[in-house]
N, C-alpha and C positions, 0 to 999 in steps of 0.2 A: 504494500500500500504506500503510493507516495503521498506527502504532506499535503498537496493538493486535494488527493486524495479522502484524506484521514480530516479534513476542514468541510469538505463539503459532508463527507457522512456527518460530521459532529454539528452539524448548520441545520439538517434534516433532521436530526434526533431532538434536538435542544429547540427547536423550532416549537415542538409542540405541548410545552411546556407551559405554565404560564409565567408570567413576569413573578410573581409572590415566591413561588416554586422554586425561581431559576435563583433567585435574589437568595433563599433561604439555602437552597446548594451551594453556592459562593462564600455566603456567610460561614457553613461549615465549614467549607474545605481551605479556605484561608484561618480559619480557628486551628486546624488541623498540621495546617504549614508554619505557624507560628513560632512556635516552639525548635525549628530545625532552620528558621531565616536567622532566629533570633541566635545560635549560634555558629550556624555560618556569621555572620556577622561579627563576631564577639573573637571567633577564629580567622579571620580572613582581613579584620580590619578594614570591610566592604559593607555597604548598604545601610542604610537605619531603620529596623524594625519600629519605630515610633511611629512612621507612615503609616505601616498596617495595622497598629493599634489602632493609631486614632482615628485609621477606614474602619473600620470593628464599629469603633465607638459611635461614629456616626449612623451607622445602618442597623444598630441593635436600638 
């Protein structure tokens, strides 16, 4: 499957979703990555996990 590919299946899939849905998936799966941005970051002396808190903070 190329990228093109693998974009438009996820277009078609997530398409049918509704907006509440798609927003509350998001919201997990960034809850989810948090914890491993947060040290990448801490490791790498790259990025600032504050951003994605304070997207959280916002949409919760």
């Amino acid at each position: 499957m190329t990228y093109k590919d693998y974009i438009q299946q996820l277009e078609k899939q997530t398409s049918a979703i509704s907006y509440e849905k798609g927003l509350a998936m998001v919201i997990q799966l960034c809850r989810k990555l948090l914890p491993d941005y947060q040290a990448f970051s801490a490791t790498h002396g790259w990025g600032d996990p504050r951003v994605l808190e304070e997207a959280l903070q916002c949409c919760e």
